[in-house]
C-alpha positions in Angstrom: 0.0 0.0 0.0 1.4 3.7 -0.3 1.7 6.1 1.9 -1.2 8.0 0.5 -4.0 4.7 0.7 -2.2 4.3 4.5 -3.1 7.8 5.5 -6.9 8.1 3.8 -7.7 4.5 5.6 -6.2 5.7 9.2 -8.2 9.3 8.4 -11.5 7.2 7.7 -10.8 4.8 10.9 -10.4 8.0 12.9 -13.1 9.6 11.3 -15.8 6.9 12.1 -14.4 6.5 15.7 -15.0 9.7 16.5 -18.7 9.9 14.8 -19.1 7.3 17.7 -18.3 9.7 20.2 -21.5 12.2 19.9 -24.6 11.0 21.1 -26.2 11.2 17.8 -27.7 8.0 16.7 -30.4 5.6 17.8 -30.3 4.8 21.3 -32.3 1.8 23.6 -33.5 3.5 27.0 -32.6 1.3 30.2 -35.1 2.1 33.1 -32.6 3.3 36.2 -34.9 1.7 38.4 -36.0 -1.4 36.3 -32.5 -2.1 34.3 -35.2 -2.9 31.4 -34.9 -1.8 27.7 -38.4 0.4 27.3 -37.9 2.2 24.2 -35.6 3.3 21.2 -34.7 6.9 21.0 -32.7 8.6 18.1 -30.8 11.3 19.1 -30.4 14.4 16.3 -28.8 17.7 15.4 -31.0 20.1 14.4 -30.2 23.2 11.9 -28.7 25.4 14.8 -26.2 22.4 15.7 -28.5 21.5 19.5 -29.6 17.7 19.5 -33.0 16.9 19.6 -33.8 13.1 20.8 -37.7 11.4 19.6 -38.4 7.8 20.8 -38.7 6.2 17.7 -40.1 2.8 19.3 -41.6 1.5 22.3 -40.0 -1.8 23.4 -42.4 -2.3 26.7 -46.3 -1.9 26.9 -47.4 1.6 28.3 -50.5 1.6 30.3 -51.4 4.9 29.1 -50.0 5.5 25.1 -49.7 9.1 25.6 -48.3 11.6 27.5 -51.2 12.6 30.0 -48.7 14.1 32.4 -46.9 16.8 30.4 -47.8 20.0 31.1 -46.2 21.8 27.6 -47.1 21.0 23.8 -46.8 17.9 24.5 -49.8 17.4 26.8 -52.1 14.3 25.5 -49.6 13.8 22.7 -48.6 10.1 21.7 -45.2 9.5 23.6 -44.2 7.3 20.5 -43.1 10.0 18.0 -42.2 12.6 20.8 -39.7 15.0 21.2 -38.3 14.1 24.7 -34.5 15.9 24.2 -34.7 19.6 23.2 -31.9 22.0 23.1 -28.4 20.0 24.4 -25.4 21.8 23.3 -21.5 20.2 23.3 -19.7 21.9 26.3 -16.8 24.0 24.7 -14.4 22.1 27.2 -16.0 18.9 27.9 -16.7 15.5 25.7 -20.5 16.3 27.2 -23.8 17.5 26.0 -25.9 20.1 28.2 -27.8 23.1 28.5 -30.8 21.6 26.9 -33.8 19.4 28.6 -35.1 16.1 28.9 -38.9 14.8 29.7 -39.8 11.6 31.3 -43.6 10.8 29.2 -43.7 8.3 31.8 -44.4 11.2 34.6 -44.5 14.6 33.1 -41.3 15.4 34.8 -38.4 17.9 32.4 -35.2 17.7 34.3 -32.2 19.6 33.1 -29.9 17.7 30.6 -26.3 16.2 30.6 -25.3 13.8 28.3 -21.6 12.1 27.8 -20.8 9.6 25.5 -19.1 6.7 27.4 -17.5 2.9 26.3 -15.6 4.5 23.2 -19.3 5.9 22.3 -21.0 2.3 23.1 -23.3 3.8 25.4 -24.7 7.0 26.4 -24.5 8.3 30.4 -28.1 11.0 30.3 -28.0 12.5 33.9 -31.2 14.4 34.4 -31.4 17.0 37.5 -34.0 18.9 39.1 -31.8 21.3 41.7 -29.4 19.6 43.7 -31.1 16.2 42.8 -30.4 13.8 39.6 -31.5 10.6 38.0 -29.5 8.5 35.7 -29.4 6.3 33.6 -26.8 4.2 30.8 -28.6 3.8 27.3 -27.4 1.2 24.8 -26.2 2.4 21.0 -28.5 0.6 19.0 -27.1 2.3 15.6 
């Protein structure tokens, strides 16, 4: 191989490795409390360059399909198809997402967002906090 086919292969392996590193992509949601897979949620930028996250599947049985709890747009709206990450920014100095929000469709709860890719971009660490207090949970790169 020459030098040139060397250096566009290692460009391309670094390339992809770090396209794993951004929580963009489709994502299964464990339960923190359960440890159960209960949906699929992919994870976008949108025009500004803020990710946006919509479950794109449910993987568990809901008792209630929408999202009776939410007190915002989303109020009665099918939690399938929702927008449940709005407005997460890369930190200028970290390997981490924040600023933006998450909601649980589950309770009508938004907590304040931070996400950081972790396992070489295998799974995704999404910390939500509501003052001093957080939940969190590991999610699963699907794609």
């Amino acid at each position: 191989m020459s030098k040139s086919t060397v250096a566009f292969v290692l460009s391309m392996v670094s390339t992809m490795a770090m396209a794993q590193m951004t929580p963009e992509g489709l994502w299964r949601n464990i339960d923190d409390k359960t440890g159960e897979a209960k949906a699929e949620v992919r994870i976008a930028a949108t025009a500004s360059g803020a990710l946006h996250g919509k479950v794109e599947k449910a993987l568990t049985q809901s008792g209630e399909p929408n999202c009776t709890a939410c007190t915002d747009d989303r109020k009665d709206k099918p939690k399938v198809g929702m927008e449940i990450i709005r407005g997460a920014k890369k930190s200028a100095t970290e390997a981490v997402w924040e600023g933006g929000k998450i909601l649980d469709p589950e309770n009508g709860k938004e907590y304040t967002l931070r996400m950081t890719p972790i396992e070489g971009g295998k799974q995704l660490q999404i910390r939500g906090y509501i003052g001093p207090f957080y939940r969190t949970q590991i999610w699963q790169r699907v794609q």
